[in-house]
TORLO-564474 format. One record per residue (C-alpha): x, y, z; residue in one letter. Coordinates in steps of 0.001 Angstrom, whole numbers, plus 500000, padded with zeros to 6 digits. Example, Ala and Ser with C-alpha at 12.3 -4.5 7.8 and 13.67 -1.06 7.14 Angstrom:
<sites>
<px: 512300	py: 495500	pz: 507800	rest: A>
<px: 513670	py: 498940	pz: 507140	rest: S>
</sites>
This chain:
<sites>
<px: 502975	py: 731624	pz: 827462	rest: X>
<px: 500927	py: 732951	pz: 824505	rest: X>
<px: 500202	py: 736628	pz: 826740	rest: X>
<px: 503983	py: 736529	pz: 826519	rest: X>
<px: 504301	py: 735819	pz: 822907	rest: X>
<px: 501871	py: 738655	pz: 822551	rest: X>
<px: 503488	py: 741221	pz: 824494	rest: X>
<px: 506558	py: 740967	pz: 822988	rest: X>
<px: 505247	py: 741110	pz: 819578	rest: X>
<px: 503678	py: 744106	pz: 820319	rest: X>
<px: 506747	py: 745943	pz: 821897	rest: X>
<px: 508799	py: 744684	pz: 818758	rest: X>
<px: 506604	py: 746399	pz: 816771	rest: X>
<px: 506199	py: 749311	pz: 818909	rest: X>
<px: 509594	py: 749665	pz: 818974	rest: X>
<px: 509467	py: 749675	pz: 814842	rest: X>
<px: 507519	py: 752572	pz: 815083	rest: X>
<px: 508801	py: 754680	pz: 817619	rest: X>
<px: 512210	py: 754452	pz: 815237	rest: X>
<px: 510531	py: 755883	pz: 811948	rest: X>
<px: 510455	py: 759384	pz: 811704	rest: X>
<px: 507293	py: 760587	pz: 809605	rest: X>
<px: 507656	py: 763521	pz: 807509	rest: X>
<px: 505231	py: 766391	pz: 806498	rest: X>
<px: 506048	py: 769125	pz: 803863	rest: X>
<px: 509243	py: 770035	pz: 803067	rest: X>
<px: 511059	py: 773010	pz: 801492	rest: X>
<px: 512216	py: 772858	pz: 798189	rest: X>
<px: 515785	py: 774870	pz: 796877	rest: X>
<px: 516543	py: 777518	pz: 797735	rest: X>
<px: 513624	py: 778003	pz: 800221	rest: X>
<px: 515102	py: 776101	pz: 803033	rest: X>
<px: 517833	py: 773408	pz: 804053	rest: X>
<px: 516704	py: 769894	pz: 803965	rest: X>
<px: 513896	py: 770199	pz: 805990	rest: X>
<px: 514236	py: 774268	pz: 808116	rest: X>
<px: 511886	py: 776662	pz: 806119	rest: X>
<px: 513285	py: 780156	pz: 805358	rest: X>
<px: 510353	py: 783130	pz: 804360	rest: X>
<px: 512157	py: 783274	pz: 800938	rest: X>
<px: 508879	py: 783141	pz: 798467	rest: X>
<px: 508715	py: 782243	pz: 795004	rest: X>
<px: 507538	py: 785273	pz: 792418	rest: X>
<px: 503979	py: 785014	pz: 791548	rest: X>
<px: 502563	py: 782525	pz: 789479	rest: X>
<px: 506288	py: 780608	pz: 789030	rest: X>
<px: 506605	py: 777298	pz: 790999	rest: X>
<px: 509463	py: 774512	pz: 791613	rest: X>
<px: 509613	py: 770998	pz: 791981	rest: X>
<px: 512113	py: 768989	pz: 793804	rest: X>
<px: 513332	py: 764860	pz: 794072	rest: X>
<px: 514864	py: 763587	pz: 797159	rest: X>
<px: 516642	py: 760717	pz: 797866	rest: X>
<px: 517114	py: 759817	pz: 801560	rest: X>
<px: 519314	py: 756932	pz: 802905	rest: X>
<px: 518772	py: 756222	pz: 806680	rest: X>
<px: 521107	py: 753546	pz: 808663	rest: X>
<px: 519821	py: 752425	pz: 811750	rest: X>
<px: 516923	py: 752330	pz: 811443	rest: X>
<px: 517355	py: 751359	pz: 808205	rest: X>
<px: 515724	py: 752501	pz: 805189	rest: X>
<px: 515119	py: 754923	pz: 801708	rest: X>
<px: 512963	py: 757562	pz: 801282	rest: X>
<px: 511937	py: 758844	pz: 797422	rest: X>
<px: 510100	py: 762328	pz: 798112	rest: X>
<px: 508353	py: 764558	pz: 795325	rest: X>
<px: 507781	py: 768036	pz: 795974	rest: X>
<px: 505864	py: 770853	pz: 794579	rest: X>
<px: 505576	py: 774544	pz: 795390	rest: X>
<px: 503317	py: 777301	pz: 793603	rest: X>
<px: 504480	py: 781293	pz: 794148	rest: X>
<px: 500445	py: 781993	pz: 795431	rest: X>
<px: 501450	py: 785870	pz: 795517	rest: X>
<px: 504584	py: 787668	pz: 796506	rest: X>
<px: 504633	py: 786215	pz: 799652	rest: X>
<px: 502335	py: 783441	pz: 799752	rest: X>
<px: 503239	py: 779760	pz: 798682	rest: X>
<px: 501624	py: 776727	pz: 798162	rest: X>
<px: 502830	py: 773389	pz: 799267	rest: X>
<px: 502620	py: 769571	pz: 798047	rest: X>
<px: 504511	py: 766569	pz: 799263	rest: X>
<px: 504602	py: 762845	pz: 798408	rest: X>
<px: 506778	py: 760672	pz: 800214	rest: X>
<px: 507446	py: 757013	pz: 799539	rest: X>
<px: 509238	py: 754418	pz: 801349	rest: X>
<px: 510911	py: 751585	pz: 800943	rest: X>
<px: 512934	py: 748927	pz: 802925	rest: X>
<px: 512190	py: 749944	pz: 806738	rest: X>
<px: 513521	py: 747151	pz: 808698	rest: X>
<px: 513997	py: 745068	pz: 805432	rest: X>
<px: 510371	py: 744686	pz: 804686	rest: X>
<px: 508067	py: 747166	pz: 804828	rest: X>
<px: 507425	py: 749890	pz: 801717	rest: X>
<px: 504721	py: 751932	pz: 800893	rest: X>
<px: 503362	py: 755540	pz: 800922	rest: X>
<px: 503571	py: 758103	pz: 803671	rest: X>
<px: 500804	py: 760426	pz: 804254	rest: X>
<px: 500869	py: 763099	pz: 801358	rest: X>
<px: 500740	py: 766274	pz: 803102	rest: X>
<px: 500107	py: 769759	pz: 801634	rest: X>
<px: 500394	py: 773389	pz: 803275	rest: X>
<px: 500532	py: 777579	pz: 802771	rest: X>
<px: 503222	py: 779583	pz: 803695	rest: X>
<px: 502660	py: 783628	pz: 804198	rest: X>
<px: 505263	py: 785870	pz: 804900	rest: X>
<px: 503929	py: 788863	pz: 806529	rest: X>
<px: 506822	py: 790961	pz: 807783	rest: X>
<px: 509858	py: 792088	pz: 805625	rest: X>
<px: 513153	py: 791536	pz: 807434	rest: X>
<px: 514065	py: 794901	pz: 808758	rest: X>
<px: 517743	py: 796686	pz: 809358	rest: X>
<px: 518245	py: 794639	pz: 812523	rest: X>
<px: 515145	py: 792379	pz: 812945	rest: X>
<px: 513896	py: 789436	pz: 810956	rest: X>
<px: 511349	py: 788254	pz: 808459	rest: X>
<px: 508511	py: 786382	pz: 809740	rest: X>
<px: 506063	py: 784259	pz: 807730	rest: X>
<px: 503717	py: 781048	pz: 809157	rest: X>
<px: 503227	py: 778032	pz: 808131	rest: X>
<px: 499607	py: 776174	pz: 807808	rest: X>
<px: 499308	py: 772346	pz: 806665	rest: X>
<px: 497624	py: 769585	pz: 806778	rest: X>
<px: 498014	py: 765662	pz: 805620	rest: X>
<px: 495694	py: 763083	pz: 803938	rest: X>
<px: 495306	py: 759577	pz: 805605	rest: X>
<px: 497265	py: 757666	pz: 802946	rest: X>
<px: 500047	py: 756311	pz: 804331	rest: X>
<px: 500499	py: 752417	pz: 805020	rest: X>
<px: 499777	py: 752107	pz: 808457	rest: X>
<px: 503407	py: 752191	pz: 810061	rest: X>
<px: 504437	py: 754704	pz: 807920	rest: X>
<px: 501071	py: 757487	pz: 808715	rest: X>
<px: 499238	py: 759330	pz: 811275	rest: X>
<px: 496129	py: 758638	pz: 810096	rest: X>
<px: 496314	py: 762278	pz: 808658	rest: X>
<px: 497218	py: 765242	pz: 810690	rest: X>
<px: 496895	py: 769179	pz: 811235	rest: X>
<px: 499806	py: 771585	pz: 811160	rest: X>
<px: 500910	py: 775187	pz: 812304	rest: X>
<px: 504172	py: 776858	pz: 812576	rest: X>
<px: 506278	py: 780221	pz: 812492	rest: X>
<px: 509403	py: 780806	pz: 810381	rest: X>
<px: 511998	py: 783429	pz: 811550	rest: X>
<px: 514947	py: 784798	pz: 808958	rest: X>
<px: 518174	py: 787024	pz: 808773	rest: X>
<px: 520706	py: 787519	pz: 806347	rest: X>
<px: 523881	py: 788673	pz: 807913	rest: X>
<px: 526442	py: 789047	pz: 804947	rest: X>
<px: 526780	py: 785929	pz: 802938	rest: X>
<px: 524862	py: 784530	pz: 805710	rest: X>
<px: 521192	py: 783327	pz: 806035	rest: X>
<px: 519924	py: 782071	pz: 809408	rest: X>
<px: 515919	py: 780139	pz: 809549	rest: X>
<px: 514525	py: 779258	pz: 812934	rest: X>
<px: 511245	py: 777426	pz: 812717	rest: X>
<px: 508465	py: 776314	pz: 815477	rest: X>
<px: 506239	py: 773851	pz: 814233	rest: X>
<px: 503326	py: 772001	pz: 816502	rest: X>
<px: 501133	py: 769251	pz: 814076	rest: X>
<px: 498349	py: 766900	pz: 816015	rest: X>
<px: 498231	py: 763495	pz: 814196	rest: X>
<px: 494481	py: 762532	pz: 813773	rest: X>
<px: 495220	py: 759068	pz: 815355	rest: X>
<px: 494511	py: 759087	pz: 819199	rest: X>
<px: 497116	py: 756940	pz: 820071	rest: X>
<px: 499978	py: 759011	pz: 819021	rest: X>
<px: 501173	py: 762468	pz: 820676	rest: X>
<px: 501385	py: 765876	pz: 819346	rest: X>
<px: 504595	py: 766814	pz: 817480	rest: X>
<px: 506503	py: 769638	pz: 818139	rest: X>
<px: 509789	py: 770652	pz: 815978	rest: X>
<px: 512478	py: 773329	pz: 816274	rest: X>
<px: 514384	py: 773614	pz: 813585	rest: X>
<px: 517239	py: 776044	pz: 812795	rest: X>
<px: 519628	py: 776630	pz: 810069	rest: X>
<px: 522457	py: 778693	pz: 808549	rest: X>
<px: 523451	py: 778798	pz: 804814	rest: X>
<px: 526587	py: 780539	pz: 803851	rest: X>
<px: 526864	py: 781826	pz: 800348	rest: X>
<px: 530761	py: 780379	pz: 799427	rest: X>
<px: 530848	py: 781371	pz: 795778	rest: X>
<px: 528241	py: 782787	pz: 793397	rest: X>
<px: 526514	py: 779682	pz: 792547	rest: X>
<px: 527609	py: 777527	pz: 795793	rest: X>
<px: 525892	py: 777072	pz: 799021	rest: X>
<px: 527372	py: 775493	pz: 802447	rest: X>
<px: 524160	py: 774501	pz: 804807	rest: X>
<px: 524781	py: 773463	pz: 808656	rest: X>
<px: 520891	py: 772162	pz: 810372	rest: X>
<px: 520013	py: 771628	pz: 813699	rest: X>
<px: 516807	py: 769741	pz: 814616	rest: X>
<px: 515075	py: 768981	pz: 818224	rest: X>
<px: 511774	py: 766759	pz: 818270	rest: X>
<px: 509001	py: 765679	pz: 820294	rest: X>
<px: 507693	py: 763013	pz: 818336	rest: X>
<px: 504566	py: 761032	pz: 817668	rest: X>
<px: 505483	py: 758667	pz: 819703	rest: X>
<px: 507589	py: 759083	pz: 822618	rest: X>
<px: 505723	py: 762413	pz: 823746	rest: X>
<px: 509834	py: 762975	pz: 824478	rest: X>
<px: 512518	py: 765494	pz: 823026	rest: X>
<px: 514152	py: 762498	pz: 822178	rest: X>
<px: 515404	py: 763507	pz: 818667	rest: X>
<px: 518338	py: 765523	pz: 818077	rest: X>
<px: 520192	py: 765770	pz: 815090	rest: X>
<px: 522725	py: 767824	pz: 813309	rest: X>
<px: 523123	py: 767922	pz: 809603	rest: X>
<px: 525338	py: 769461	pz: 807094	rest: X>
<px: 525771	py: 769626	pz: 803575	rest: X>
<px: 526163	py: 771424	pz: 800079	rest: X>
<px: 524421	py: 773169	pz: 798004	rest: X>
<px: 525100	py: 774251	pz: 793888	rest: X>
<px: 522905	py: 775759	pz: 791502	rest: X>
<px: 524162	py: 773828	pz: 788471	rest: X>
<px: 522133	py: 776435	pz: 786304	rest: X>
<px: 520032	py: 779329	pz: 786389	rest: X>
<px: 517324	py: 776776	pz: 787248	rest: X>
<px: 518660	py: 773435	pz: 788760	rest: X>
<px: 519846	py: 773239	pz: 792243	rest: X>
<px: 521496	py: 769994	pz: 793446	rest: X>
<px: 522052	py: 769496	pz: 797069	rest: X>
<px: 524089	py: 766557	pz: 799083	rest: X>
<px: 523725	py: 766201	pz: 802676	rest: X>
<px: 524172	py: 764020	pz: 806125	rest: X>
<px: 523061	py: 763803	pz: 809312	rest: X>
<px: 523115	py: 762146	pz: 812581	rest: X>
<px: 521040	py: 761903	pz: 815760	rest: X>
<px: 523189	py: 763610	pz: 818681	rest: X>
<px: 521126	py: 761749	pz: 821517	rest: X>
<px: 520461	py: 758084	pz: 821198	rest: X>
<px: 522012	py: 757536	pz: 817197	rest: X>
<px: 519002	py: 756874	pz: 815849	rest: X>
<px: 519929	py: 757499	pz: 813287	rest: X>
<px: 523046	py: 756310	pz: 813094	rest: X>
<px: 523036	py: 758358	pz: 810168	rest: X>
<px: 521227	py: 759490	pz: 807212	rest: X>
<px: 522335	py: 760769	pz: 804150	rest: X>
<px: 520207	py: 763527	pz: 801342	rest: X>
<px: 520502	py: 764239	pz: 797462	rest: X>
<px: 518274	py: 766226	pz: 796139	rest: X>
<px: 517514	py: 768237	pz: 792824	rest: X>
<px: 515402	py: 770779	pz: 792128	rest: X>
<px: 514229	py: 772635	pz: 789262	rest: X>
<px: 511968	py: 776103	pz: 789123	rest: X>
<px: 511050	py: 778451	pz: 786705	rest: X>
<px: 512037	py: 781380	pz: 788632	rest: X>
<px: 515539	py: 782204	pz: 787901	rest: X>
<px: 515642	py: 784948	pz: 790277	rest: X>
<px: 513603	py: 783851	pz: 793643	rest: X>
<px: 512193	py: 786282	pz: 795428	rest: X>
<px: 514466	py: 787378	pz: 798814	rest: X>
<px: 512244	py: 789219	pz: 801545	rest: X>
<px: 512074	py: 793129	pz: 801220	rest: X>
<px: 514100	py: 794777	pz: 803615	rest: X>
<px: 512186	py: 798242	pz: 804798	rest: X>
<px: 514560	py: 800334	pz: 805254	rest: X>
<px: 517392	py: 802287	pz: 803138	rest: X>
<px: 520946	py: 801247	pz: 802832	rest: X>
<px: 523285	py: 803530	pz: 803949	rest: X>
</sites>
């Protein structure tokens, strides 16, 4: 009776687990969506911060995350991310791992192909232990076109979690952004995941949301999203604000002449 007991604590637990979905770096406005890089770059020496808020239903829970970003060069930033959480499953809070990174871009988007830039990172061990890998390594590539008012991201990103018992993580993420007014954004996300876990695609999830700069250096963004495959989440909902220095980011250079 007690090897029972014991067995289906640990699968109740388990199952806790499998259900949280542990974040890395993120982009900040208007490098990204909520969490698809573009190879936009901040200018030299200017940086941005950002504040998210993150509801999740099912499982349940918030999400407070702080990040920074640093313009390294023209095409090189620097990333910081620190990600609290509180209320999964009613009763656990604490810290996620805080995870930093570089990205370079080192191809301007041409007339008809794309900018490229990759992504390096990396996060410290100090997470509660539900909420963390026990650290982990990152490495990814970052794809981008504008099209009109349109911007379109497609990332690849592997990471390897330091703790043996959890897989490798592997995450396409893609995104549009349409440019409705001057100052207003529409963003549409699209997000497939094999995670810690499950060693499974067994993450899908579509988001959408809005996006207004509010002034020449505030961004505020609202958001939701929902797992296409087994609802988990049910749903989960973003607002976010962000404030840099730069007033006018830095777009990639395109190499050739307009007509």
């Amino acid at each position: 009776m007690k090897k029972v007991l014991v067995i289906l604590i640990f699968f109740m637990v388990a199952a806790d687990a499998y259900s949280f979905d542990i974040n890395g770096i993120q982009p900040i406005s208007s490098d990204g969506l909520f969490s698809t890089y573009s190879t936009d770059s901040l200018p030299q020496g200017k940086y941005a911060f950002q504040a998210t808020i993150e509801r999740s239903t099912e499982p349940d829970y918030y999400r407070l995350q702080l990040n920074g970003a640093y313009g390294l060069g023209s095409s090189i930033d620097l990333y910081l991310s620190i990600p609290y959480v509180y209320s999964f499953r009613d009763s656990i809070d604490g810290l996620e791992d805080i995870s930093f990174g570089m990205k370079h871009r080192f191809y301007d988007e041409g007339k008809y192909g794309p900018s490229l830039a990759y992504l390096l990172s990396a996060s410290l061990p100090t997470g509660r232990r539900q909420l963390s890998t026990d650290g982990k390594i990152g490495a990814g590539i970052i794809l981008s076109k504008r099209i009109g008012p349109f911007r379109g991201s497609f990332n690849l990103i592997y990471e390897k979690p330091a703790r043996d018992s959890l897989q490798d993580e592997l995450l396409f993420a893609s995104g549009i952004d349409l440019a409705a007014t001057h100052s207003s954004f529409i963003l549409a996300e699209f997000i497939a995941k094999r995670g810690f876990y499950s060693g499974e695609y067994n993450h899908l999830e579509a988001r959408i949301g809005y996006r207004l700069k509010t002034t020449e250096s505030i961004y505020t963004t609202f958001g939701i999203g929902t797992d296409l495959q087994n609802r988990s989440p049910e749903y989960r909902m973003f607002f976010a604000v962000s404030y840099t220095n730069a007033a006018d980011r830095k777009k990639p250079r395109k190499i050739y002449e307009e007509e």
